[in-house]
NURO-710616 format. One record per atom (N, C-alpha, C, O, CB): x, y, z. Coordinates in pm, whole numbers, plus 32768, in hexadecimal, padded with zeros to 4 digits. Atoms other than C-alpha are relative to their C-alpha. Glycine has a CB too. Layout:
BEGIN
XYZ/...
***
This chain:
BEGIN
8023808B7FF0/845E7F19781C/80207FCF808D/7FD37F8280C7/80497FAB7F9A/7FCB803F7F81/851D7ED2795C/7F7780368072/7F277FEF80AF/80B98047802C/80837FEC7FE0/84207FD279EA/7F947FC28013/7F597FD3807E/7FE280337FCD/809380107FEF/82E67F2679A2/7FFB7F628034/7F9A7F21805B/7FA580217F67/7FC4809A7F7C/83B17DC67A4D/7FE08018805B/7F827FE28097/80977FD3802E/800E7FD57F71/83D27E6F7B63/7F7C80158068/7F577FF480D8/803780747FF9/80A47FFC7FE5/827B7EDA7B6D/7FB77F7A8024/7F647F64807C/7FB480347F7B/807280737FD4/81F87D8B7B5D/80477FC88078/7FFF7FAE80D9/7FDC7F7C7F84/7FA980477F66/83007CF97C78/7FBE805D8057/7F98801A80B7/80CD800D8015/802E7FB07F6C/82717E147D72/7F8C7FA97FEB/7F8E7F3F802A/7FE380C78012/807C80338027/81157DA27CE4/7FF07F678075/7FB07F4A80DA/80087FDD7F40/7FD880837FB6/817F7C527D5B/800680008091/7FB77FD180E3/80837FD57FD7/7FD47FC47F82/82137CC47E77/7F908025806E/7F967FFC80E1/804B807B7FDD/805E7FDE7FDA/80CF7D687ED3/7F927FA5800B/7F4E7FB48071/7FEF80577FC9/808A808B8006/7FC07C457EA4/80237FC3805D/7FE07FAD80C2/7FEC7F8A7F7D/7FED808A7F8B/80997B497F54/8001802E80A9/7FFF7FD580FD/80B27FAA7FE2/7FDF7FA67F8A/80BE7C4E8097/7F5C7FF88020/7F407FA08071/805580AF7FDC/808B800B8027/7F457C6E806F/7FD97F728017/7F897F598071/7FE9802B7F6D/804780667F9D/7F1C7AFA8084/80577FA28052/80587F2A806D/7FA37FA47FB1/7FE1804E7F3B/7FC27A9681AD/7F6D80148029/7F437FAB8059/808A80778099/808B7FEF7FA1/7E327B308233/7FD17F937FFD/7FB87F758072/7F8E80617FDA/8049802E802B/7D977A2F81B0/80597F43800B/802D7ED27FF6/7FD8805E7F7A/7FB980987FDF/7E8B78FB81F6/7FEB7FD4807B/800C802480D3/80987FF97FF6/801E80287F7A/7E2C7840831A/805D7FDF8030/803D7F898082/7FAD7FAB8016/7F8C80367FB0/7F7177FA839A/8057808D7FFC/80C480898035/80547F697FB4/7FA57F968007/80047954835C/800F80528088/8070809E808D/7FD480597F90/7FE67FE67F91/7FDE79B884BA/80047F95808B/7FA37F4D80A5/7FB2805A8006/8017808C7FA6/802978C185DC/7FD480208096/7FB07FC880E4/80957FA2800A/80637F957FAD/7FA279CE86E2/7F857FD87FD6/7F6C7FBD7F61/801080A57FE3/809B80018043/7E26799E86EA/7FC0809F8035/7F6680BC7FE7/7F8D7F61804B/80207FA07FB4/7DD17AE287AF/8074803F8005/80E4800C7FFB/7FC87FE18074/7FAF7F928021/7E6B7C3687AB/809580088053/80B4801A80C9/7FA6807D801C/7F727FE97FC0/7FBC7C4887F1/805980527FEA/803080B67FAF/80437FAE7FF8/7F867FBA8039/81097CDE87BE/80177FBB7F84/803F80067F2B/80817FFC805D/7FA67FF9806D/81687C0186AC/7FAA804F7F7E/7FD1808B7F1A/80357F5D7FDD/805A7FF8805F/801C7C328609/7FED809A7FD9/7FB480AF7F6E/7F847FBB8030/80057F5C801A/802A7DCF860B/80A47FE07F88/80A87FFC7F10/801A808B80CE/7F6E7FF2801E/81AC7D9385AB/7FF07FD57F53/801880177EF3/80717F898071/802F8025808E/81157CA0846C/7FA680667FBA/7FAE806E7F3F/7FB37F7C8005/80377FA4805F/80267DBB8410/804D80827FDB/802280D57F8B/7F8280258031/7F8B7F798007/81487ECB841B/802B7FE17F5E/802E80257EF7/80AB7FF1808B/7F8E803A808B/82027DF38310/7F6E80257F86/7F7080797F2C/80497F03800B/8077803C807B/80B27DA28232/7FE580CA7FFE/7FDF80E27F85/7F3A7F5E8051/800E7F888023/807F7F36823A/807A802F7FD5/806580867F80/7FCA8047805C/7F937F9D801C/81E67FB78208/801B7FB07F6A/80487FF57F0E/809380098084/801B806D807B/81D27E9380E7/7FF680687F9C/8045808C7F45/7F6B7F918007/806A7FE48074/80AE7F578041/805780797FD1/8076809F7F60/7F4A80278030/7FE97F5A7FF6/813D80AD80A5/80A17FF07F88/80AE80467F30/802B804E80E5/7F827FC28032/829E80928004/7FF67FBF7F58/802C7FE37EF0/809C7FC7806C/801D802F8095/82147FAE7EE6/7FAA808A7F96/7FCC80D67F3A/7F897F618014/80407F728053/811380AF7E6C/805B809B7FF8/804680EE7F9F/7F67802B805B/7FB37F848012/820881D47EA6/80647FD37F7A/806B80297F22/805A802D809A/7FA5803C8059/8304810A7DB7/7FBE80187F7F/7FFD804A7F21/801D7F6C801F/80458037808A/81DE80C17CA1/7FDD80A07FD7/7FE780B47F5E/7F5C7F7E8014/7FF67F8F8022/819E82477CA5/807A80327FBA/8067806D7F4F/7FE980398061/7F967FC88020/8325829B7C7A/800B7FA87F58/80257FEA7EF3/807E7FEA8084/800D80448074/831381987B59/7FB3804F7F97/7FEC80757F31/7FC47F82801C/80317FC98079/822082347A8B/802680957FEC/800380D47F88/7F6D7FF07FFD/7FED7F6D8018/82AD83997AD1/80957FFC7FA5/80BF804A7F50/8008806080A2/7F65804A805D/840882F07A42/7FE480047F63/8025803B7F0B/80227F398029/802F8011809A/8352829D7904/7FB9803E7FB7/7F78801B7F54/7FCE7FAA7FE7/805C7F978047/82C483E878CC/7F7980198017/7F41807C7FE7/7FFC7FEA7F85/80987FD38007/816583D1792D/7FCD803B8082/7FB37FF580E4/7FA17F847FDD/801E7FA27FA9/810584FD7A01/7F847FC58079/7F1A7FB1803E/7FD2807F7FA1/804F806D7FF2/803184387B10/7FDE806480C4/7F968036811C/80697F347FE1/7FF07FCE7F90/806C854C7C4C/802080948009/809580B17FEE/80557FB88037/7FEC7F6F7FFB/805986C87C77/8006801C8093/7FAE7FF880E0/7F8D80537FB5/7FE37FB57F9A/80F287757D97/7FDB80A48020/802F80FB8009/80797FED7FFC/7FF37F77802C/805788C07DC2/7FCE802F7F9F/7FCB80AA7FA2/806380217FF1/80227FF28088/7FC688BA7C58/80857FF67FB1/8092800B7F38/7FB180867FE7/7F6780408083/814088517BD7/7FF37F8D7FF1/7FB77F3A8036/80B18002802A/7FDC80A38048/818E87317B24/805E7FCB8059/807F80338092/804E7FFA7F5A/7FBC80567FC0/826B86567BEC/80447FC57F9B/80177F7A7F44/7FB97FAC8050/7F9C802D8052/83BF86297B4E/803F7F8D8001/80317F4D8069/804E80458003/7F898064800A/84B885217AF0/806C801B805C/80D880398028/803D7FFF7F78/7F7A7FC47FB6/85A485727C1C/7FE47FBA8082/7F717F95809C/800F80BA8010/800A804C7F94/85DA84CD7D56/7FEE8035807E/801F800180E2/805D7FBC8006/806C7FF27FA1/8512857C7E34/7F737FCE7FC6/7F127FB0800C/7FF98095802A/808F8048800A/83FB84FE7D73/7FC87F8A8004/7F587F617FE6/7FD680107FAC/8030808A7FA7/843383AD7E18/7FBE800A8077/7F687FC480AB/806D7FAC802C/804D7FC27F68/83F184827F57/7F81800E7FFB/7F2F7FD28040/8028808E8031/809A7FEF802C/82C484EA7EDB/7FA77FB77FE2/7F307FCD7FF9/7FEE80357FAD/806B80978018/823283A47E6A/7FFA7FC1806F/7F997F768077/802F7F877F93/800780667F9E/828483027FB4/7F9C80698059/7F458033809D/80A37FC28046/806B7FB77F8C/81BF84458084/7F807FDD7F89/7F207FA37FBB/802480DD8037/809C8029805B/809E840A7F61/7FED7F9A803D/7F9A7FAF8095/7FF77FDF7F53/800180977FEA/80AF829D7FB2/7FDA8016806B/7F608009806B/80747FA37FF4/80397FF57FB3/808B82E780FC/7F9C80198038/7F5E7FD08084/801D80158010/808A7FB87FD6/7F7B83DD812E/7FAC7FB27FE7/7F617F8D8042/7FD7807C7FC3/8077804B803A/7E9B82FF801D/7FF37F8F806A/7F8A7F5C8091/80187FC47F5D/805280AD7FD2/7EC981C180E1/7FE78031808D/7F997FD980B0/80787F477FFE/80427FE17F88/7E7B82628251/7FB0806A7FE8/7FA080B48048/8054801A806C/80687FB68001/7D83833881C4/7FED809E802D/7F8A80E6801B/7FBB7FBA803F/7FD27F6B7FF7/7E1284898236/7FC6806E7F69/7F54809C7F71/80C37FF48007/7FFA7FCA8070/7E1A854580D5/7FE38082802D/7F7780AE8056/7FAF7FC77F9A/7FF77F3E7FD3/7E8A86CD8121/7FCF80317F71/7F96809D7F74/80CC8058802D/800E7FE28072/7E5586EE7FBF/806780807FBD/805380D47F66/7F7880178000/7FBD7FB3806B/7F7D87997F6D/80717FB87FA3/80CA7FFE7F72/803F80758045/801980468083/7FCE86517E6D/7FA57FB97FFD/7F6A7F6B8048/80597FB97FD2/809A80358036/7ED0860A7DAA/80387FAF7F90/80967FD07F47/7F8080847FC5/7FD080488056/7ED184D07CDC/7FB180217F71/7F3E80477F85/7FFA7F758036/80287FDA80B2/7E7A85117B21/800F7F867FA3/80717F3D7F9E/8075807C7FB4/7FD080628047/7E42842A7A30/80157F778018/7FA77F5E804A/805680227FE6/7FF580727FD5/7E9B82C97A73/7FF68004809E/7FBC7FB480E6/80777FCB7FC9/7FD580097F5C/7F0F834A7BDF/7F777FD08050/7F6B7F9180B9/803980AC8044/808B80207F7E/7D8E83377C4C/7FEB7F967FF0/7FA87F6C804E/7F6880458000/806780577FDD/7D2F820F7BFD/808B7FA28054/805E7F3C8089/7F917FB47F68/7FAF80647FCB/7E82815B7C94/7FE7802A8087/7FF77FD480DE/80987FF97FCF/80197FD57F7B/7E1F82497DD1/7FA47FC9803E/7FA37FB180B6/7FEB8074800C/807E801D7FDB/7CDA81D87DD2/7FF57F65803C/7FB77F4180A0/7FA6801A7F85/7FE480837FCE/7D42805F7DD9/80687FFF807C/80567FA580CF/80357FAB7F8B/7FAD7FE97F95/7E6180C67ED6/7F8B802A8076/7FB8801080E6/807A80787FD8/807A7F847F98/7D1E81907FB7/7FBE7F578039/7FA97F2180A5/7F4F80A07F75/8077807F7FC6/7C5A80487FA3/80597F848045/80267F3E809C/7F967FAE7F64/7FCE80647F87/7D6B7F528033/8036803D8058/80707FF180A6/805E7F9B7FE4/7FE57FC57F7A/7DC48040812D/7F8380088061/7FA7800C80D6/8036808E7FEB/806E800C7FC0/7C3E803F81B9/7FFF7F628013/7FFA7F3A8088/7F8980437FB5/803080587FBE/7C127ED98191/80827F92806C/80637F3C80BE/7FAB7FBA7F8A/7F9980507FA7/7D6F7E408234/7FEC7FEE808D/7FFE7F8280C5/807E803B7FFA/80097FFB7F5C/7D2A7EA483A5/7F6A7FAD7FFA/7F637F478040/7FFD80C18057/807380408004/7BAC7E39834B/80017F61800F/7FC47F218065/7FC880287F8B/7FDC805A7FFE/7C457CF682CC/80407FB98087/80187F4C80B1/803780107FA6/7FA2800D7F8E/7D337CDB83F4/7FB07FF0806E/7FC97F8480A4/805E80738014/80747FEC7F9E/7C097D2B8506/7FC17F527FEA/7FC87EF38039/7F7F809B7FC7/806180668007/7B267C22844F/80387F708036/800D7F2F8096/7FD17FF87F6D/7FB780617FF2/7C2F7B098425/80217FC780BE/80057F5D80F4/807E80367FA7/7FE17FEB7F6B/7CA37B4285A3/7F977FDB8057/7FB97FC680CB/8020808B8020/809E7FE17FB1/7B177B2C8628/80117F7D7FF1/802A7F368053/7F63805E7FC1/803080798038/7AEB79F2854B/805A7F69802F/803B7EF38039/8005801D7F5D/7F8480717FD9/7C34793385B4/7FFB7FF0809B/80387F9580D2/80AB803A7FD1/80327FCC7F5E/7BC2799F8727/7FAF7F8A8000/7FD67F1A8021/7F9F80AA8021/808B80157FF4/7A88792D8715/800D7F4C7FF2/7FDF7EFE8046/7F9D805F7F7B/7FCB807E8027/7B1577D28662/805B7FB28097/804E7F3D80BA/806C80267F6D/7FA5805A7FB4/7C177783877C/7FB97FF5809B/7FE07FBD8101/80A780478002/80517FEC7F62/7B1077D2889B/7F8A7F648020/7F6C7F238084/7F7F80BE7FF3/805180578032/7A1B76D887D2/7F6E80198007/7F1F7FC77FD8/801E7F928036/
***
């Protein structure tokens, strides 16, 4: 039970990180800067350590969700290690493929894959548009 709390607080955790993009006051930079790389560091290491977490969660509660190698990925605490290099690869798009996500794991990869493509997209657009706004 505490488990599937936790889950939703990253959850949380993850949306609201997510919309800072979309708040018009969340950056006070209008054009690329230091703070504004520094704000997308956070809003990625956000996603990255949240989704590595929501992996170790369901491997906690038994449901096989990550093969290393063609092994199962145990209950043991390297297999936090392992969810945070999964986490990684999926959200910068690397994938060596030697873990592969099973079972639930793909489709949480798949939603992890897709806000790792559109954040910088987001980030680009927002940045053009707030440009473009303060130039008039």
């Amino acid at each position: 039970m505490i488990g599937y709390l936790l889950l939703f607080v990253i959850i949380f955790i993850i949306t609201s990180s997510l919309r800072t993009l979309f708040v018009p006051t969340a950056l006070q930079e209008k054009y690329l800067s230091w703070e504004s790389f520094i704000y997308l560091i956070f809003i990625f290491s956000t996603i990255f350590l949240g989704f590595g977490l929501i992996y170790f969660i369901f491997i906690q509660n038994g449901f096989t969700i990550l093969l290393v190698n063609g092994n199962e990925v145990k209950d043991t605490i390297t297999s936090l290690h392992t969810c945070f290099y999964f986490s990684g690869l999926t959200l910068f798009s690397v994938g060596y493929g030697d873990v592969v996500p099973v079972g639930i794991g793909r489709g949480i990869a798949i939603i992890e894959a897709l806000i790792g493509y559109t954040v910088p997209a987001s980030f680009i657009v927002r940045t053009v548009v707030d440009f473009k706004k303060e130039r008039g």
